[in-house]
PDB file of the backbone (N, CA, C, O) and the ligand in Angstrom, with CONECT records:
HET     ZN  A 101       1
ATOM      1  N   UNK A   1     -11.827 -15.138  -0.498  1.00  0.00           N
ATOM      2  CA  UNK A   1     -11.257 -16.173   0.369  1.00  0.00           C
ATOM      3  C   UNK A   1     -10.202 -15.584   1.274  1.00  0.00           C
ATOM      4  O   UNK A   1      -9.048 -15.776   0.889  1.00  0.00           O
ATOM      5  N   UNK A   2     -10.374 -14.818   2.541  1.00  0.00           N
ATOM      6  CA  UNK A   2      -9.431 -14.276   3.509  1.00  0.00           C
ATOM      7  C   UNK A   2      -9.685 -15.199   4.666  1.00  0.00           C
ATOM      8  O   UNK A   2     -10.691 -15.545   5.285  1.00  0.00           O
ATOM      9  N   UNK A   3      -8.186 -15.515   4.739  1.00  0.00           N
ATOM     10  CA  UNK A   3      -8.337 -16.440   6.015  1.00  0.00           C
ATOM     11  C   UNK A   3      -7.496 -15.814   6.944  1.00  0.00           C
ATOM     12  O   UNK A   3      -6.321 -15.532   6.709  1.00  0.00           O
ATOM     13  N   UNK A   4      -8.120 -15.579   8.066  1.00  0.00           N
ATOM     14  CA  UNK A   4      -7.748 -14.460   8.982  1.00  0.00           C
ATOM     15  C   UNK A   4      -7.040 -15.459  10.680  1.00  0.00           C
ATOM     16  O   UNK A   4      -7.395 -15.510  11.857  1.00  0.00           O
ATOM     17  N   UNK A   5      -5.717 -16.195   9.694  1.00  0.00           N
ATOM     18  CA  UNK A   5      -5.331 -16.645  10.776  1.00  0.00           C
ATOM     19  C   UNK A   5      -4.151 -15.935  11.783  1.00  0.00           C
ATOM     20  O   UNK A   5      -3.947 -14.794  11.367  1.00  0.00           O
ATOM     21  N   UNK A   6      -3.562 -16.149  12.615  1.00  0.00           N
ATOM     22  CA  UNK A   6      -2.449 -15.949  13.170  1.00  0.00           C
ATOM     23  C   UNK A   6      -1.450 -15.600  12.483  1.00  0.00           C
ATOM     24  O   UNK A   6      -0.655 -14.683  12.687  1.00  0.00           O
ATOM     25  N   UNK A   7      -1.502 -16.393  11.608  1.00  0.00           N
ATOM     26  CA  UNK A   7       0.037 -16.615  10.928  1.00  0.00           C
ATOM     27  C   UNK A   7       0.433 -14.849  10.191  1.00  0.00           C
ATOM     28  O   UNK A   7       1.492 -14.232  10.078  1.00  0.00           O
ATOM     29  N   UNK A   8      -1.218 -14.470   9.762  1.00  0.00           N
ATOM     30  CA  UNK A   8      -1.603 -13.290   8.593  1.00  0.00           C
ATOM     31  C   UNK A   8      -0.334 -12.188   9.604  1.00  0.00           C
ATOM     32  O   UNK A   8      -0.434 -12.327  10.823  1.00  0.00           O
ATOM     33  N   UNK A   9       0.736 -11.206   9.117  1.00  0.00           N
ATOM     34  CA  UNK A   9       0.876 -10.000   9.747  1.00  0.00           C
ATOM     35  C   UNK A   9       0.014  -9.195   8.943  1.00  0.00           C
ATOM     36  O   UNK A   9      -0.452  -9.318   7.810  1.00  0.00           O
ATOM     37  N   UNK A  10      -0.081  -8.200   9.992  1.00  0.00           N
ATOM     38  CA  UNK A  10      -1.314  -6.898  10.059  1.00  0.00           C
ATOM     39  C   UNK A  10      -0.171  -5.803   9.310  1.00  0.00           C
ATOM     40  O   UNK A  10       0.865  -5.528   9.914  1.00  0.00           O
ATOM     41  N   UNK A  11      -0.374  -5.393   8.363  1.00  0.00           N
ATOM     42  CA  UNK A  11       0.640  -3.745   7.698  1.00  0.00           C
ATOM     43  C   UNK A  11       0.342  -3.191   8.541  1.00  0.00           C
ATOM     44  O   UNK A  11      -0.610  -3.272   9.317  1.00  0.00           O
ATOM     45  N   UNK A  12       1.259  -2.492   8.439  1.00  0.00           N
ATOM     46  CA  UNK A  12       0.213  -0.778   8.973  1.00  0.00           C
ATOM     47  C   UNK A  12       0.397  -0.152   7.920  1.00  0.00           C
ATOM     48  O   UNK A  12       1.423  -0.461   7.314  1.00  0.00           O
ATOM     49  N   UNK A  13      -0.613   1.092   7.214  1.00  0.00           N
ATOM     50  CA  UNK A  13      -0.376   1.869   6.273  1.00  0.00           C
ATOM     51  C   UNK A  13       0.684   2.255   5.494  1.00  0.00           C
ATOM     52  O   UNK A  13       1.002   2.116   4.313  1.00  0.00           O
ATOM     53  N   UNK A  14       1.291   2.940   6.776  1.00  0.00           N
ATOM     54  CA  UNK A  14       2.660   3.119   6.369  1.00  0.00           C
ATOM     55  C   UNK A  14       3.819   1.985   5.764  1.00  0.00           C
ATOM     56  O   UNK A  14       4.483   2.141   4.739  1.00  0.00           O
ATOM     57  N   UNK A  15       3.866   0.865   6.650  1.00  0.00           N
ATOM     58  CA  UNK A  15       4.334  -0.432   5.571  1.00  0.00           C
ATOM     59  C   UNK A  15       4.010  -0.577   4.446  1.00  0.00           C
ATOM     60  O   UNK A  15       4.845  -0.843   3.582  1.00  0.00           O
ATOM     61  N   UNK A  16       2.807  -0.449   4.199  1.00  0.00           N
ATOM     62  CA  UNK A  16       2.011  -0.798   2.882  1.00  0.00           C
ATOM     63  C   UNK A  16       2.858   0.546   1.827  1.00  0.00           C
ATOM     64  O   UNK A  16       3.473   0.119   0.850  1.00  0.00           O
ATOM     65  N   UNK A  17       2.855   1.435   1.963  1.00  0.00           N
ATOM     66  CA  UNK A  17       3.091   2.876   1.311  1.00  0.00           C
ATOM     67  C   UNK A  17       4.858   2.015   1.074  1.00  0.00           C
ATOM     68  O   UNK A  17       5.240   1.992  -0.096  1.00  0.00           O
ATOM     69  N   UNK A  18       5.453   1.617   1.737  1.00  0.00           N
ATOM     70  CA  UNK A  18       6.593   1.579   1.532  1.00  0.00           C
ATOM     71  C   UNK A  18       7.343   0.282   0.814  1.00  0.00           C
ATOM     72  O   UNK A  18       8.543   0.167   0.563  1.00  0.00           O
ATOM     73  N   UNK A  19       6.328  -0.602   0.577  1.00  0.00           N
ATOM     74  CA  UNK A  19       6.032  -1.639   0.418  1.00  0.00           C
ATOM     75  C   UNK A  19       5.577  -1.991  -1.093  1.00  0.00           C
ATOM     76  O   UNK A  19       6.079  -2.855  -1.811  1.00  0.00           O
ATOM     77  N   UNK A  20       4.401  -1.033  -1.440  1.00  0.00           N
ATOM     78  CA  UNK A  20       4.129  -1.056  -2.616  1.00  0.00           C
ATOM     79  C   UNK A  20       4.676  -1.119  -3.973  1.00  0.00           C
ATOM     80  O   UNK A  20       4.300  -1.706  -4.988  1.00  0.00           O
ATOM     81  N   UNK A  21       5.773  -0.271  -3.684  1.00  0.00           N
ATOM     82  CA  UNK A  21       6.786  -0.273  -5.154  1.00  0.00           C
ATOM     83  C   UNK A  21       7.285  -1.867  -5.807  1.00  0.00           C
ATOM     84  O   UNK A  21       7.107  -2.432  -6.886  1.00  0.00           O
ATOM     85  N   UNK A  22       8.011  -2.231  -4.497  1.00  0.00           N
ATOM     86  CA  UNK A  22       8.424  -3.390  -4.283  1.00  0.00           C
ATOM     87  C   UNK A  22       7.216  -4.620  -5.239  1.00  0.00           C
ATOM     88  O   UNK A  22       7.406  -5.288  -6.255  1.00  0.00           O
ATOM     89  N   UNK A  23       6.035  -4.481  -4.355  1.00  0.00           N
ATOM     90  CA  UNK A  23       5.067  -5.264  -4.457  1.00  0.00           C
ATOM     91  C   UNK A  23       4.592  -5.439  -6.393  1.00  0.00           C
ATOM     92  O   UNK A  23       4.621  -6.394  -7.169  1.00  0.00           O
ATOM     93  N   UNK A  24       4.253  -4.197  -6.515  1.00  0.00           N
ATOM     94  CA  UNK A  24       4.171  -3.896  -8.008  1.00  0.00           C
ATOM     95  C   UNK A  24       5.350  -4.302  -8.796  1.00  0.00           C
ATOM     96  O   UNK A  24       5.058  -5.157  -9.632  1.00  0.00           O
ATOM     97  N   UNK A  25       6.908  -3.867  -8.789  1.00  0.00           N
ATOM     98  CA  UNK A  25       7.753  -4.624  -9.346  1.00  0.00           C
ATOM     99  C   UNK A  25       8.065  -5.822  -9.060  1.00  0.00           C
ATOM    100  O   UNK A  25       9.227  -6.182  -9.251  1.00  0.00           O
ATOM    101  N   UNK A  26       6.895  -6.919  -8.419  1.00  0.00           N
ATOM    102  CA  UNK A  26       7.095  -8.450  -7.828  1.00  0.00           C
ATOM    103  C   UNK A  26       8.531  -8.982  -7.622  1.00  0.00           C
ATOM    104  O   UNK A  26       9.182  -9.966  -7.976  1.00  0.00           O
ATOM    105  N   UNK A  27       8.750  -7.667  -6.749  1.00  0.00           N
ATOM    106  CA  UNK A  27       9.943  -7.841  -6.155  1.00  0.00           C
ATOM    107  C   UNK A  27      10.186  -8.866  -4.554  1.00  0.00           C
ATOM    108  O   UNK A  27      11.150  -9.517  -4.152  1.00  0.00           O
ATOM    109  N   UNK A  28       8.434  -8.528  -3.809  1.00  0.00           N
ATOM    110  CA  UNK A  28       8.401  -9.133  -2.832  1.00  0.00           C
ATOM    111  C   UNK A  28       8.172 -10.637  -2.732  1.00  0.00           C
ATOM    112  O   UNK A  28       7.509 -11.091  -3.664  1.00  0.00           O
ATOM    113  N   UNK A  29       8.604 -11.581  -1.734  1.00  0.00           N
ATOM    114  CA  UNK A  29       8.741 -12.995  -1.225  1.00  0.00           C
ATOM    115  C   UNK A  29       7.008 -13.028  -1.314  1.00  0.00           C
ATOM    116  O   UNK A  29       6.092 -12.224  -1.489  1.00  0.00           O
ATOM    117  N   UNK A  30       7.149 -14.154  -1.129  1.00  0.00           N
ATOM    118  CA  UNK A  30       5.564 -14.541  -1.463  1.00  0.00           C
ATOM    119  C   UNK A  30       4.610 -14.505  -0.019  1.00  0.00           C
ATOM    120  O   UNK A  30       3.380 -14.476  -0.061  1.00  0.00           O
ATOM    121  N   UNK A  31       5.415 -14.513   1.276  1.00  0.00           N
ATOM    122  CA  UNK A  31       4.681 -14.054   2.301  1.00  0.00           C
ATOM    123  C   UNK A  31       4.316 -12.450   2.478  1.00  0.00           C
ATOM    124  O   UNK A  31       3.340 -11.849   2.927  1.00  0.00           O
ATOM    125  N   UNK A  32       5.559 -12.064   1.913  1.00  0.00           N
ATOM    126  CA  UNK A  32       4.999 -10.092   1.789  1.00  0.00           C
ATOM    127  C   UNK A  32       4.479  -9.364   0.696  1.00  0.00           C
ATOM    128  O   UNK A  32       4.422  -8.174   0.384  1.00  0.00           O
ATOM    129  N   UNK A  33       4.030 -10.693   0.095  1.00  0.00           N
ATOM    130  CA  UNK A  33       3.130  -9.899  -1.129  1.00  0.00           C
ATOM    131  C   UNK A  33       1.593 -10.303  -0.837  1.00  0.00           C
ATOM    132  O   UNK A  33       0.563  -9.796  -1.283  1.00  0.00           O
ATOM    133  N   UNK A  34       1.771 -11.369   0.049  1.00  0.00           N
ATOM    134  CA  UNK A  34       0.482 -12.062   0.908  1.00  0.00           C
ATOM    135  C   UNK A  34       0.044 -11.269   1.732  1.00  0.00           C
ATOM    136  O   UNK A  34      -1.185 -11.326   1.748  1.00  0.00           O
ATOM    137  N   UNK A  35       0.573 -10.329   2.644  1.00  0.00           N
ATOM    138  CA  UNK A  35       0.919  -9.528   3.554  1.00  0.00           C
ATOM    139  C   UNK A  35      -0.057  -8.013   3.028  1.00  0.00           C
ATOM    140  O   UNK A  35      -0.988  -7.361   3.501  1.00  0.00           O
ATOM    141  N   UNK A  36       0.826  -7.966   1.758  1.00  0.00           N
ATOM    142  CA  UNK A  36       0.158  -6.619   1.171  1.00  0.00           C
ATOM    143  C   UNK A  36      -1.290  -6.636   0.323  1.00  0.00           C
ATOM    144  O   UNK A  36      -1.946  -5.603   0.188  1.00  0.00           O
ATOM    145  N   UNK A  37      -1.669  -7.787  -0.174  1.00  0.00           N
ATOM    146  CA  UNK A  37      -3.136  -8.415  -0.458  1.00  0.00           C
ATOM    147  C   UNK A  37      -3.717  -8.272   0.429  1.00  0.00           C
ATOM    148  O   UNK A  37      -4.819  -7.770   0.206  1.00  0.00           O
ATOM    149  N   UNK A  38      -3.443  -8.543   1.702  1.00  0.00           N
ATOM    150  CA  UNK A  38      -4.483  -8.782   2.892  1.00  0.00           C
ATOM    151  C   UNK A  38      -4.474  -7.551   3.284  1.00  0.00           C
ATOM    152  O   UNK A  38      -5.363  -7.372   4.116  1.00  0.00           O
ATOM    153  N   UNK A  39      -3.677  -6.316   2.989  1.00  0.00           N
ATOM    154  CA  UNK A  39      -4.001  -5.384   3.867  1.00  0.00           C
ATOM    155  C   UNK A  39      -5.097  -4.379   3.013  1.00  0.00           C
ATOM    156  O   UNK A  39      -6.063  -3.769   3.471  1.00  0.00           O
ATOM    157  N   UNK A  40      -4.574  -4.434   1.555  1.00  0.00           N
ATOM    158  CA  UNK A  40      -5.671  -4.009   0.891  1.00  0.00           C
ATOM    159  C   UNK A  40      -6.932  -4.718   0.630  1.00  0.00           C
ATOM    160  O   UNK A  40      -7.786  -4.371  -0.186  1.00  0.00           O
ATOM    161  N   UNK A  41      -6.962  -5.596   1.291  1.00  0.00           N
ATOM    162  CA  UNK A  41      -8.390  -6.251   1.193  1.00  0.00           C
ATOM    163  C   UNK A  41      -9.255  -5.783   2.435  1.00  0.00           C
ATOM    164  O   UNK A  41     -10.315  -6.254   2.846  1.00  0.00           O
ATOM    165  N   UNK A  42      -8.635  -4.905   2.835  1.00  0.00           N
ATOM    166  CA  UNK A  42      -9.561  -4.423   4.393  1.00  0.00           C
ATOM    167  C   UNK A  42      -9.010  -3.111   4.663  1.00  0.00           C
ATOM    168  O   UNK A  42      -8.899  -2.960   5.879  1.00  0.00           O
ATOM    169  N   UNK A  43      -8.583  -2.006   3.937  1.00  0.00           N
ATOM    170  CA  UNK A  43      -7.873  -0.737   3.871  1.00  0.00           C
ATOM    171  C   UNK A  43      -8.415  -0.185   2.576  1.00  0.00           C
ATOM    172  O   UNK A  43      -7.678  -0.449   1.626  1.00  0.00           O
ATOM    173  N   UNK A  44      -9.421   0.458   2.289  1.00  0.00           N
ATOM    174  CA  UNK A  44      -9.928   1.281   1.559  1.00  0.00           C
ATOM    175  C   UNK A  44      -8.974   2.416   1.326  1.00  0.00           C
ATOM    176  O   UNK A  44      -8.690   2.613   0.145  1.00  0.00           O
ATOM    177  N   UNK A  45      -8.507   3.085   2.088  1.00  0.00           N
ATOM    178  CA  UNK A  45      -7.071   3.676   1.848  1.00  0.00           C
ATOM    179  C   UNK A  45      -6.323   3.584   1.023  1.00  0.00           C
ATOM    180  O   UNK A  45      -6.022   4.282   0.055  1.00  0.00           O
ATOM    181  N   UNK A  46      -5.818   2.169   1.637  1.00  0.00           N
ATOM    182  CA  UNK A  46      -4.484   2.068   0.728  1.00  0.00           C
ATOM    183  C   UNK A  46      -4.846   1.276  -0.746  1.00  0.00           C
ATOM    184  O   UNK A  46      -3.935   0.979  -1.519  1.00  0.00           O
ATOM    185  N   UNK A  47      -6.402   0.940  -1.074  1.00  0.00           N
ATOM    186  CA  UNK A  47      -6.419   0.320  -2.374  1.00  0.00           C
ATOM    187  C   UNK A  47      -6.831   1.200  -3.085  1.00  0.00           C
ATOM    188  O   UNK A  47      -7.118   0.715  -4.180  1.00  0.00           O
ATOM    189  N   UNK A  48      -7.147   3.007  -3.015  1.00  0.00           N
ATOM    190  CA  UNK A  48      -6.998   3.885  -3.832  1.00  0.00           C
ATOM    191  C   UNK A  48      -5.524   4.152  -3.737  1.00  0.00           C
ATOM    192  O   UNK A  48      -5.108   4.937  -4.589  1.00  0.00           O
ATOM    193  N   UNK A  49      -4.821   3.772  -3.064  1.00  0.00           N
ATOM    194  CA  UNK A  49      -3.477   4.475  -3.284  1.00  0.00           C
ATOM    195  C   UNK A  49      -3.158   3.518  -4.263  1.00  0.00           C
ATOM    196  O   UNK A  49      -2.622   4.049  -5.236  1.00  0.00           O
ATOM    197  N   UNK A  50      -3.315   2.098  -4.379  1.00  0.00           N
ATOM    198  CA  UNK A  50      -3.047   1.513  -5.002  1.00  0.00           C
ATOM    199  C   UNK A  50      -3.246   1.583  -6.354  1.00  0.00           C
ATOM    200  O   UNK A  50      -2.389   1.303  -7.192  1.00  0.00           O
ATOM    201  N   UNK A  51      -4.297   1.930  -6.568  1.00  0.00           N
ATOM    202  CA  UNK A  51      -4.890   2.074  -7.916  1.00  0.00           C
ATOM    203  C   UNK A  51      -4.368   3.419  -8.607  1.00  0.00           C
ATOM    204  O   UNK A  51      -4.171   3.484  -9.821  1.00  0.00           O
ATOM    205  N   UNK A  52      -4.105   4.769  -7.497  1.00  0.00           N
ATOM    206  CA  UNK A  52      -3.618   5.848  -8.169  1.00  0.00           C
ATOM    207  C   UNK A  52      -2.150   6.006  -8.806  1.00  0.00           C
ATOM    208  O   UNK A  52      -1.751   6.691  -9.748  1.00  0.00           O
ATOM    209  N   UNK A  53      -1.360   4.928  -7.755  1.00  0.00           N
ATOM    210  CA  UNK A  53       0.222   3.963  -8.619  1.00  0.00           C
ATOM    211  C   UNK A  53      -0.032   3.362  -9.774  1.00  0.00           C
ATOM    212  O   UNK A  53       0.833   3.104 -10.611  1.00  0.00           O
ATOM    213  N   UNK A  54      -0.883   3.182  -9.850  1.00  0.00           N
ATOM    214  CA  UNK A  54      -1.247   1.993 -11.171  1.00  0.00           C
ATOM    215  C   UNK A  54      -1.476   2.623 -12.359  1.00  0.00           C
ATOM    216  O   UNK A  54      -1.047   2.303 -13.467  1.00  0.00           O
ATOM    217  N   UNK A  55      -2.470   3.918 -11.938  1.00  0.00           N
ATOM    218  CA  UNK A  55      -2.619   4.983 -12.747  1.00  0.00           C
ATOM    219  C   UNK A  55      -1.914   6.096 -13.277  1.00  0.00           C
ATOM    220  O   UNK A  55      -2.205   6.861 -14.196  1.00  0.00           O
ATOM    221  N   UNK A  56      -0.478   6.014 -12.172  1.00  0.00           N
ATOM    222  CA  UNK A  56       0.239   7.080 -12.644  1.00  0.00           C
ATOM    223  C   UNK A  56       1.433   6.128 -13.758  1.00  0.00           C
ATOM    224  O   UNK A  56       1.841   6.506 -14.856  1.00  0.00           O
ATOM    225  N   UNK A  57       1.824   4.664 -12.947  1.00  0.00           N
ATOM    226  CA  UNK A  57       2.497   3.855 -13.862  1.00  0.00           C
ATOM    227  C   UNK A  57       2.468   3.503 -14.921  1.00  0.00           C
ATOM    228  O   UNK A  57       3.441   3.146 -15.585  1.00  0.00           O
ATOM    229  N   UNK A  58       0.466   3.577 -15.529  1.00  0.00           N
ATOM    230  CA  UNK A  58       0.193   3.494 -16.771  1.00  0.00           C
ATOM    231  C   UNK A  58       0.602   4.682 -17.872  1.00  0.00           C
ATOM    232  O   UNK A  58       0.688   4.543 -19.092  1.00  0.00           O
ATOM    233  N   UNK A  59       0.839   5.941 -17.050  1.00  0.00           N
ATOM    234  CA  UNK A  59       0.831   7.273 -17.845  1.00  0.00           C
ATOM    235  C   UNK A  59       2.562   7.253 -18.067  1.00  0.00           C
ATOM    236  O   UNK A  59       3.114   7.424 -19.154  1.00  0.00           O
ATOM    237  N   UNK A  60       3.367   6.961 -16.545  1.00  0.00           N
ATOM    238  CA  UNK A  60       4.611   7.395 -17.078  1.00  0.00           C
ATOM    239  C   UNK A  60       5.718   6.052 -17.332  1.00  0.00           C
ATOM    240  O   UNK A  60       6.907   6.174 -17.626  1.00  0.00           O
ATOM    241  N   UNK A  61       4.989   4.787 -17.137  1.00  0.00           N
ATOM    242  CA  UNK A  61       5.618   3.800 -17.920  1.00  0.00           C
ATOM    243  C   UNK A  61       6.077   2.901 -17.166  1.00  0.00           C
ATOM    244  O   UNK A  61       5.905   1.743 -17.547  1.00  0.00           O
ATOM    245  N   UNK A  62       6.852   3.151 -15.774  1.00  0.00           N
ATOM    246  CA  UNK A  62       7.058   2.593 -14.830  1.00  0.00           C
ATOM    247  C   UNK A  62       6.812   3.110 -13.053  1.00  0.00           C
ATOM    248  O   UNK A  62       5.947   3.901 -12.675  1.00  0.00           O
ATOM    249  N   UNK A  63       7.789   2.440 -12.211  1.00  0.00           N
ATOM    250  CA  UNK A  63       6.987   2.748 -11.122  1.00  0.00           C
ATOM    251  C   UNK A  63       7.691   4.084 -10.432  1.00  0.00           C
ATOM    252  O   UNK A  63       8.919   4.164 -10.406  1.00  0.00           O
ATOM    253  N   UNK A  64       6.803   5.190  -9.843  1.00  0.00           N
ATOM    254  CA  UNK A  64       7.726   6.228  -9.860  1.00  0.00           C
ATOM    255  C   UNK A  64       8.177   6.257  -8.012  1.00  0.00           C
ATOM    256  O   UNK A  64       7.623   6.674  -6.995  1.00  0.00           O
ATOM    257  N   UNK A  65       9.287   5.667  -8.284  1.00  0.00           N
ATOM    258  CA  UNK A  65      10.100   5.764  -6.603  1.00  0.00           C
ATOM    259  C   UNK A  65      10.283   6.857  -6.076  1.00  0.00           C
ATOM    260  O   UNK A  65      10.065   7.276  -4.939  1.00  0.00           O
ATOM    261  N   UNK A  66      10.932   7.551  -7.477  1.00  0.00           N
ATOM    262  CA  UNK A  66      11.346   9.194  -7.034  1.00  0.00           C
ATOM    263  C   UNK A  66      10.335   9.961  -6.568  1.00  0.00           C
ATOM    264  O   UNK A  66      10.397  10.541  -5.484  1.00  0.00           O
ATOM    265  N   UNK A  67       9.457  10.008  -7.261  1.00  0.00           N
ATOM    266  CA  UNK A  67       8.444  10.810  -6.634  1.00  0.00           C
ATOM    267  C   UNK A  67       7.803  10.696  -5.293  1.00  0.00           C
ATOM    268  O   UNK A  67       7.030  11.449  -4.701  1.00  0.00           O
ATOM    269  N   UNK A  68       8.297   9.626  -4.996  1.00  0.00           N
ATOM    270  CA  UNK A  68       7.331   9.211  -3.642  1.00  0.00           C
ATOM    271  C   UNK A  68       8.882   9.779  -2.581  1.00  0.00           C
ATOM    272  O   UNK A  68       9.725   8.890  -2.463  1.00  0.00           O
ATOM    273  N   UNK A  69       9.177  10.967  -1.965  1.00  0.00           N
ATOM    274  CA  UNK A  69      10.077  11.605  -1.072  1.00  0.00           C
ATOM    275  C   UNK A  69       9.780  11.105   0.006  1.00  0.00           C
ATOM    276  O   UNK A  69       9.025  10.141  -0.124  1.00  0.00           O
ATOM    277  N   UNK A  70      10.105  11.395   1.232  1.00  0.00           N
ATOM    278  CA  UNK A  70       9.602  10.860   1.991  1.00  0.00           C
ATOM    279  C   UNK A  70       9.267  11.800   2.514  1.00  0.00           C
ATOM    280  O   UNK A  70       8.877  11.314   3.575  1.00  0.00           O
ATOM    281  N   UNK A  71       9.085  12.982   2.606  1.00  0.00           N
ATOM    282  CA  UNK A  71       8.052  13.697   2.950  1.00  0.00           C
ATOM    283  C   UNK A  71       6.531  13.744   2.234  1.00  0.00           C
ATOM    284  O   UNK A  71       5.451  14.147   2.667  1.00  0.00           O
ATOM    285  N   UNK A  72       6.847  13.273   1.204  1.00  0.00           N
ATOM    286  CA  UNK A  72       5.153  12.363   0.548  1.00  0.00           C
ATOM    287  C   UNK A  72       4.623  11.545   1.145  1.00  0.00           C
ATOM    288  O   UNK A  72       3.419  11.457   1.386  1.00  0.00           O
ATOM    289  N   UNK A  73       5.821  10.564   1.577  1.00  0.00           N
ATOM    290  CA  UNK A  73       5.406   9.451   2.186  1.00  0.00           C
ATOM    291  C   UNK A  73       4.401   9.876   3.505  1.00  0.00           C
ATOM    292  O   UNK A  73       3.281   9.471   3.818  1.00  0.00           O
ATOM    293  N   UNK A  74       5.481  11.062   4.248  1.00  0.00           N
ATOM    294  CA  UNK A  74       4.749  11.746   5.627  1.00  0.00           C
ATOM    295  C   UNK A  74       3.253  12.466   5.747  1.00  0.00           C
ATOM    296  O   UNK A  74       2.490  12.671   6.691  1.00  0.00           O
ATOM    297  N   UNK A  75       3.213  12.758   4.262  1.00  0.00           N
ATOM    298  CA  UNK A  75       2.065  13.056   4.315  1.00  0.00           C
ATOM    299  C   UNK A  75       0.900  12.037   3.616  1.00  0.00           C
ATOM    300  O   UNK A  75      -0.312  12.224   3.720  1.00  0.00           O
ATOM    301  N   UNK A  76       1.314  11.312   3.140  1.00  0.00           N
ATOM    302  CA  UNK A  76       0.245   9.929   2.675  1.00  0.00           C
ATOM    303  C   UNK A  76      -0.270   9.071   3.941  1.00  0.00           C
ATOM    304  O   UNK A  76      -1.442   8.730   4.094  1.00  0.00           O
ATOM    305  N   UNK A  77       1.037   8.707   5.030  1.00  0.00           N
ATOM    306  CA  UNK A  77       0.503   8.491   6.121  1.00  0.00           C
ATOM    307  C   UNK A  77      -0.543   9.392   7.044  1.00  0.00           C
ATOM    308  O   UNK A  77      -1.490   9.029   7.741  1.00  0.00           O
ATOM    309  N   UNK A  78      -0.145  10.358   6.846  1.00  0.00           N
ATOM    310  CA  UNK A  78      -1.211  11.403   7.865  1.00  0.00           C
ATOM    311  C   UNK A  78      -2.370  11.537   6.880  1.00  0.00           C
ATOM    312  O   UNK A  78      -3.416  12.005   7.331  1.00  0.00           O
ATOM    313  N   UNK A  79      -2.320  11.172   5.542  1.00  0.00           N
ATOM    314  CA  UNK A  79      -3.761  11.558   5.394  1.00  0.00           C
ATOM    315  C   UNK A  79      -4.391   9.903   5.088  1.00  0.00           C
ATOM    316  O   UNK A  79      -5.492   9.667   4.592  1.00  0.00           O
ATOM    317  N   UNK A  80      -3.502   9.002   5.472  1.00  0.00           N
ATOM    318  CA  UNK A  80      -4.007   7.469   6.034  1.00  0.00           C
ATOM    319  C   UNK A  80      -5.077   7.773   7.051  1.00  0.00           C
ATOM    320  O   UNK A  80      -6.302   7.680   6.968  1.00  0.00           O
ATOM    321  N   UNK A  81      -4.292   8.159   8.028  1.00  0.00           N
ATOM    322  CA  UNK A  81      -4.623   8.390   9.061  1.00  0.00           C
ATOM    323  C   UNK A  81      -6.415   9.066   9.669  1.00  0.00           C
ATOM    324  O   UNK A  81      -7.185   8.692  10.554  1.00  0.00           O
ATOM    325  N   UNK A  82      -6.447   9.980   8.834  1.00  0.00           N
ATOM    326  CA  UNK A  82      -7.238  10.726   8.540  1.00  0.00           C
ATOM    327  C   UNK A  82      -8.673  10.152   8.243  1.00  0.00           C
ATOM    328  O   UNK A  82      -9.815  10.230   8.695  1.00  0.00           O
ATOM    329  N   UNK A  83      -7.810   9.382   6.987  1.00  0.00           N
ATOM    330  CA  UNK A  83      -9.256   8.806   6.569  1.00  0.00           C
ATOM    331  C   UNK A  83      -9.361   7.335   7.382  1.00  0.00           C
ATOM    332  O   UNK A  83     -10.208   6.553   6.951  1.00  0.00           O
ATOM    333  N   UNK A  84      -8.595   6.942   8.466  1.00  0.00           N
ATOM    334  CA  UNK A  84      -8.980   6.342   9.121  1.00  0.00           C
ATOM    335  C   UNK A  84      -9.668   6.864  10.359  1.00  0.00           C
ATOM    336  O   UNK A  84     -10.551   6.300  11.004  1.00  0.00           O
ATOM    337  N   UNK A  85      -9.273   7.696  10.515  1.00  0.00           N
ATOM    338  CA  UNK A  85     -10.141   7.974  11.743  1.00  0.00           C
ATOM    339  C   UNK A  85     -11.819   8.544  11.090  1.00  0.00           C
ATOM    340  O   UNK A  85     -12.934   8.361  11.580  1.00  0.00           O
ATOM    341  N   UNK A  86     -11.530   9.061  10.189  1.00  0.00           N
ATOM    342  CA  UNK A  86     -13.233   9.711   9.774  1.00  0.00           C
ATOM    343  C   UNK A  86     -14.242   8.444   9.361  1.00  0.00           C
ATOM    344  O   UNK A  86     -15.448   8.631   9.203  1.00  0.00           O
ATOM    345  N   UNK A  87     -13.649   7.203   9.212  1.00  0.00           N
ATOM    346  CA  UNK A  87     -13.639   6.220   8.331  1.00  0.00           C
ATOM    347  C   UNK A  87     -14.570   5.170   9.676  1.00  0.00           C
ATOM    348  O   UNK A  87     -15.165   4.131   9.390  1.00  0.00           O
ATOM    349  N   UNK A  88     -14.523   5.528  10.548  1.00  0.00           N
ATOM    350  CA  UNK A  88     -15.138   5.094  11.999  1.00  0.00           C
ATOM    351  C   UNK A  88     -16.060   5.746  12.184  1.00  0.00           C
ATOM    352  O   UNK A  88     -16.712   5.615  13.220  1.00  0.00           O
TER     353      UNK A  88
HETATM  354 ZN    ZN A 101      -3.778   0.865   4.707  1.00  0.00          ZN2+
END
């Protein structure tokens, strides 16, 4: 059930990447957790990233912030990117 109105904002990857922690500790308002559903419902990308958080959270217990530097971050976006463009 995606209803693809106006109202929906569009992530961009990178939101989503920065976004996620938040999202997983249901830290986010109920429009930006709406926000981040909808983007993984049409971002193959970011719902393995999703799942590989999920997978690392199951191993080390909680959600790992630290690890995500932001030069991780720089490179999670570029290889967003990547597989968006090959992904066409
Ligand atoms: Zn994405």
């Amino acid at each position: 059930m995606i209803e693809s109105k106006a109202q929906e904002p569009d992530l961009a990857c990178r939101e989503f990447v920065e976004m996620v922690t938040a999202y997983l500790e249901g830290a986010l308002d109920e429009q930006a957790s709406l926000a981040v559903q909808s983007h993984l419902s049409h971002c193959p990308g970011c719902d393995v990233y999703l799942a590989q958080m999920l997978a690392t959270i199951a191993a080390v217990g909680h959600v790992p912030v630290e690890s995500l530097s932001s030069t991780a971050k720089a490179d999670l976006t570029a290889a967003f990117r990547d597989f968006h463009m090959r992904a066409r």
